[in-house]
N, C-alpha and C positions, 0 to 999 in steps of 0.2 A: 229593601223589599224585592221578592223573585217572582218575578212574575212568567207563567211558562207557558207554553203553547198549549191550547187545549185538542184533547182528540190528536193524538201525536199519529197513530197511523189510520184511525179512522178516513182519513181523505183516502186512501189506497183503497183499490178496489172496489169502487161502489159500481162499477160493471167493470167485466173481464172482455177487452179484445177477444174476440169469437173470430180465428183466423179463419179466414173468409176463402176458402179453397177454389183456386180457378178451376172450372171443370168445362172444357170441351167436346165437342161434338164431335162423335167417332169417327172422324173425317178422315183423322192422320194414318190408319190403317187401309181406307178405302182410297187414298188419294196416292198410296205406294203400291196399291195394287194393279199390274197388266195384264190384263188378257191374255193366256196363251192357247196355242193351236192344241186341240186334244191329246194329239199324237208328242206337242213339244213336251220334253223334261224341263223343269225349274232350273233358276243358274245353280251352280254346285257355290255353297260358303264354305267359307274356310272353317266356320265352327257351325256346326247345325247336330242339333238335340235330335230331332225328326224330321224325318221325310213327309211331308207335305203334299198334297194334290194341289192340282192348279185350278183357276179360276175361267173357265172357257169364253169364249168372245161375246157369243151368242147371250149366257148368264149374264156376262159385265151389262152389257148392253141395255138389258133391263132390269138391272136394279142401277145402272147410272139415269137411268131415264126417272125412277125414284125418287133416286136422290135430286135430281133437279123441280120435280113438282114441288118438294119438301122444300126446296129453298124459291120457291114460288108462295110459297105458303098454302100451297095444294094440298093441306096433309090427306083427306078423306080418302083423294085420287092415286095419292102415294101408297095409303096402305092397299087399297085396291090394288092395283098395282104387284105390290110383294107379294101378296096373298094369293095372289096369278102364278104368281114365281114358285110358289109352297105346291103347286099341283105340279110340276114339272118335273122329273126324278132330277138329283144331282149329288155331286160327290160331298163328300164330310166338308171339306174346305167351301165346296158352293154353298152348302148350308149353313154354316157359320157365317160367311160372309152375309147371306140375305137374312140370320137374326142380328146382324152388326147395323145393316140398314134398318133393320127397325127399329133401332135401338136410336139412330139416329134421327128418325123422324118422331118416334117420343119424346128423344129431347129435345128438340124443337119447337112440340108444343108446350113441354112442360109438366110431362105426363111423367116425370121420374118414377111409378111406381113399374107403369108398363115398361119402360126404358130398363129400369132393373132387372127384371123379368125376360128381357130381349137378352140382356149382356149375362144373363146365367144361362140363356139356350147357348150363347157360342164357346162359355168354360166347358157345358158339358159334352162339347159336341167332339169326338174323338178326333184325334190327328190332326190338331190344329198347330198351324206354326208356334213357336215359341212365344216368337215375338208379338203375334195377338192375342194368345192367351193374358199376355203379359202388361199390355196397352188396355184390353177387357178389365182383367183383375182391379189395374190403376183405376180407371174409369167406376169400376161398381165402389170400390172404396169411397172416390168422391161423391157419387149419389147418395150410398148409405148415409155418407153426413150430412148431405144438403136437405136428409129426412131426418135428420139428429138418431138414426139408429147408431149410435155408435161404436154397439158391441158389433154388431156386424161389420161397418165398415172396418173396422179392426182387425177382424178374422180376415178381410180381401187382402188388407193392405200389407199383413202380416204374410200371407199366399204369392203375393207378388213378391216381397222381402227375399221370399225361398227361394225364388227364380231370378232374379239379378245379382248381377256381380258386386256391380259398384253403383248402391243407390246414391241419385243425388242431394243436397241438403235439403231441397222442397220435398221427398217424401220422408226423410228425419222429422221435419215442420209437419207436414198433417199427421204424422204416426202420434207425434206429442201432443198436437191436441184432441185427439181422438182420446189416449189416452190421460190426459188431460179433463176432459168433459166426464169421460168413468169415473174420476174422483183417484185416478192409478197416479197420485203425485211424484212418488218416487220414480216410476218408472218411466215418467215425461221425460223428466230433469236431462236424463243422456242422452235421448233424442235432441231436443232443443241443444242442448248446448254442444253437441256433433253438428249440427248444419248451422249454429253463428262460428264456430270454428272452422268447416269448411270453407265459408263464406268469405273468413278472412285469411285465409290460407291463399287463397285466389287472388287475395290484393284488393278485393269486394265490401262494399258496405254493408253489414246486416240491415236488413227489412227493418223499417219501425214495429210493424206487426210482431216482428220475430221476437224483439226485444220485450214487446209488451206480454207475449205468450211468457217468457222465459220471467219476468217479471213477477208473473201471478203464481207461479210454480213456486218461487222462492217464498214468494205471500205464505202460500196455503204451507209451503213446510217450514213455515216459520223462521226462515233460515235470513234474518235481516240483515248480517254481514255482507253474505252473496249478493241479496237485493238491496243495499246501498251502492254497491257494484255496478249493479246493471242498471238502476237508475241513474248512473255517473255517466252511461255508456249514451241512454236515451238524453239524459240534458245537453253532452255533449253533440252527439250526432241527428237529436233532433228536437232543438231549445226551444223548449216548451214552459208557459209557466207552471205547470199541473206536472212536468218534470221533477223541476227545482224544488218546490213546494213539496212533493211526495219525498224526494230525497230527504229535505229538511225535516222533514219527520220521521224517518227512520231513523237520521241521526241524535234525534229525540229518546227513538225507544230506543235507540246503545246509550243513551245516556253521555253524549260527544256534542253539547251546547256548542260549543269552539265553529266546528264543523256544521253545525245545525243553525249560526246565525252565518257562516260563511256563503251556506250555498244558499240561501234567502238575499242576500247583497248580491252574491255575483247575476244572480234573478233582476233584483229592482238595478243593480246599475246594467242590464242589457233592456231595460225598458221593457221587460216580462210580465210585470209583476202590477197588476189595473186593478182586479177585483178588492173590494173590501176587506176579506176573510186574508187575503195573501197581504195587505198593508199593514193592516192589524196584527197580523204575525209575526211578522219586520220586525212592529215597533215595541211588541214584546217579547221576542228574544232579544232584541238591542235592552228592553229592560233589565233583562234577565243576566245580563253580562255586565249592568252596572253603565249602559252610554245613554242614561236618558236625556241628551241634548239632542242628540239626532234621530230620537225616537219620539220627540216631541215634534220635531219640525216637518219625519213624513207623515206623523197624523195631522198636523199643521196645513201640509200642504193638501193631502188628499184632501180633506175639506175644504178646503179652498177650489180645489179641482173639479170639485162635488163625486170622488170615488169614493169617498166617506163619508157616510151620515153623519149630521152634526147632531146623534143621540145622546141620551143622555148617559148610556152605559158608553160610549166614545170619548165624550169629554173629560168626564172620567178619568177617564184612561190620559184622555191628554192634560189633563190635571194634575194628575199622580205624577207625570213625565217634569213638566215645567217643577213641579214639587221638588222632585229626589234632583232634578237639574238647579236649583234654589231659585231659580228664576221665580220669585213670590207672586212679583208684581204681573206677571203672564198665568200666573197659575190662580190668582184671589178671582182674577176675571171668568176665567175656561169655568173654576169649580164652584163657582156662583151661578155660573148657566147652568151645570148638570145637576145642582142641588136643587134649583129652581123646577127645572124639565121633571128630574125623577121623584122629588121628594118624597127623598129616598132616606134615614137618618145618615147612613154609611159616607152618605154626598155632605151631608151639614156636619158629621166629622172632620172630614177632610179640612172641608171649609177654616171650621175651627183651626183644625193643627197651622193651616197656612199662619191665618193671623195671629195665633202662639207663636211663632217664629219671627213674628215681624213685629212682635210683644203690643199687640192692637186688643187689649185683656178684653174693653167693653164686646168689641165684634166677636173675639174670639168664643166669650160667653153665651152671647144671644144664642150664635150656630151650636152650640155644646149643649144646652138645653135643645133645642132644635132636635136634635140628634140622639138626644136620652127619652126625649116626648115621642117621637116617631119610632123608636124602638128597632127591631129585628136588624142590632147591630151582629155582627160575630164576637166580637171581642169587649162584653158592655163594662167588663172592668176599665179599660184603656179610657172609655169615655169617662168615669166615676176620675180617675186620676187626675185624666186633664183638667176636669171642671175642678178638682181640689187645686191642680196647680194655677189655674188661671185664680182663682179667688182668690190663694194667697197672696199673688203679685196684687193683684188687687186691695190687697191687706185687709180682706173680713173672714179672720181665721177661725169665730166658730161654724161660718157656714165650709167653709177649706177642710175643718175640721169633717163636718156629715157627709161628705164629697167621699174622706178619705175613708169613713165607716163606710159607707157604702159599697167601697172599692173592696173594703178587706173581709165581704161575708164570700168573695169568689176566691179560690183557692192560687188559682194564677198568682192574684195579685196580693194575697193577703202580705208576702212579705214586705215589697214595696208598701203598701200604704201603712205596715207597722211603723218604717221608717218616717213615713211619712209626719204619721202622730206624735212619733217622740222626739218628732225637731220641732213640730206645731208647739206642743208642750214645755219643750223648752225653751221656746222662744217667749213666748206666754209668760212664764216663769221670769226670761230675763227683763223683756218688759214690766212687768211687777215690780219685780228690786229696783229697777231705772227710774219707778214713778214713784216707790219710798225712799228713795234717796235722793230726792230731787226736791 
């Protein structure tokens, strides 16, 4: 009997990790910026795109005074404040800088729509150093997402893309799932897997997040090879039972049982494996490989433990297990309960088959009628059989006999119960001659 996992990748995916993108307050631009004398030039860098204006004292002054209502939680007084600032003539760079402060005190409060709108005055604002163009661009990307526009934050982050040398692997990570969230699965896949590569280039752990983004990419392109892969990577680096369990069922849909009851054990023996649904799985891929001793004893035990309901589709099941294990006298007990609990007919079969094996004819009959009375078997020839085989042992072969017509109006079985008739028959026959010549 093969008994298989149901829902092999259904467990996968019932929500997607939504990588969760830090987004900071455009502090780190404002907090590198000094004040210089009007008359001073900026320092000379060794690589600079553009010539720059500076930031004057007098400007810094108030919009740091700003920025500190804002982190007061003064917002009303803070925009006040900038808005002072907007009547006072200043250069491209002092302009930019005082829509960077407002960008900063919307996001503070929360106001990402105005914040957005703050960090497109200082892209558009002419002559801005690189490097805040650059920190901006990054910054409206993250907003765009934390409003789920994603086509937009894509076009920033892709704008930024254009102006760095050497992006690091957290912007690989949001480019994929921005792309990602478009439904753009292809063109995730080499983001993602450029920054868990960088990541481990470094000598670095990949993020759980990362693994789970890279995860659902494989999901959605179907590509179950790679994500047996990546879920080796998540059980590995971060053992989970919802891990193992999803593994075990990819190795399901490649059709790699071997593999598919292995990562289910290395699960229950790291003491992963609590919920019901993941025991129950255990104990039918161990069916499914032919070990029903020890797929009888964790359903055994979880009900004992009370992780398992003692249902009656459970007992069942540990029925079936103690059965194909021959354990009779463990299994007449279990599938006496679940016959009881569901009567069910498919439960008073079982029943029956037990006690045919333990050739207990009278029990064996009672549950075999039981079990043809209650009906919506699968297989109602198999019941027609047995109740012919239990009768004969029984030795009332014309009722053995109606058993086995019965058996043979279903096509499955018509062959068998042909056989069946023409040993009924000749047995019939030899009895005859034994009783006239006697």
């Amino acid at each position: 009997m093969t008994i298989a996992i149901k829902h092999p990748v259904a467990v996968l995916m019932t929500a997607v990790l939504v990588y969760g993108a830090t987004l900071v307050a455009p502090m780190t631009a404002w907090s590198q910026t000094k004040p210089q004398a009007e008359d001073q030039a900026p320092a000379v860098e060794k690589k600079r795109v553009r010539r720059a204006q500076t930031l004057r004292p007098h400007i810094y002054k108030k919009l740091d005074a700003a920025r500190a209502l804002a982190d007061e939680k003064k917002y009303s007084e803070a925009l006040d404040a900038l808005n002072a600032v907007e009547k006072i003539k200043r250069n491209s760079y002092e302009q930019a800088m005082t829509h960077n402060m407002f960008a900063y005190v919307y996001f503070n409060q929360e106001d990402y729509k105005n914040a957005i709108g703050a960090y497109k005055n200082v892209v558009e604002t002419k002559n801005i150093p690189e490097s805040l163009e650059q920190t901006t661009l990054y910054s409206l990307a993250k907003l765009y997402l934390i409003q789920e526009d994603y086509k937009n934050a894509l076009v920033q982050l892709n704008n930024w893309f254009a102006m760095v040398e050497k992006p690091n692997a957290e912007a690989f990570i949001l480019r994929a799932q921005m792309q990602f969230q478009l439904e753009k699965y292809q063109q995730a896949l080499p983001d993602v897997k450029k920054a868990i590569a960088m990541t481990k280039e470094q000598g670095n752990q990949p993020k759980e997040n990362w693994l789970l983004l890279e995860r659902a990419v494989y999901y959605q392109n179907k590509d179950f090879k790679n994500l047996a892969r990546c879920l080796q990577d998540l059980s590995t680096l971060y053992p989970k039972s919802q891990y193992w369990v999803q593994l075990a069922a990819v190795y399901s849909e490649l059709g790699q049982p071997l593999k598919e009851l292995a990562a289910l054990e290395t699960a229950h023996e790291q003491g992963l494996l609590n919920k019901e649904s993941e025991l129950v799985n255990l104990a039918q891929a161990l069916l499914g490989q032919e070990i029903p001793y020890k797929a009888a004893a964790i359903l055994e035990d979880g009900m004992k433990d009370k992780k398992i309901e003692a249902s009656a589709k459970n007992l069942s099941l540990l029925g079936d297990a103690w059965m194909l294990a021959k354990e009779y006298d463990k299994a007449i007990v279990v599938m006496a309960k679940a016959a009881e609990a569901s009567q069910a007919g498919k439960d008073f079969y079982k029943l029956a088959q037990i006690h045919t094996e333990r050739q207990e004819w009278k029990q064996a009959l009672t549950n075999v009628d039981k079990a043809l009375k209650l009906g919506e078997l699968q297989q109602p020839y198999s019941a027609h059989i047995l109740k012919g085989l239990i009768l004969f042992n029984l030795d009332d072969l014309p009722y053995a006999r109606d058993s086995f017509e019965e058996a043979q109006k279903f096509a499955e079985a018509e062959k068998m119960a042909d056989q069946w008739l023409r040993y009924i028959d000749g047995e019939q026959k030899r009895r005859e001659y034994m009783a006239a010549n006697n």
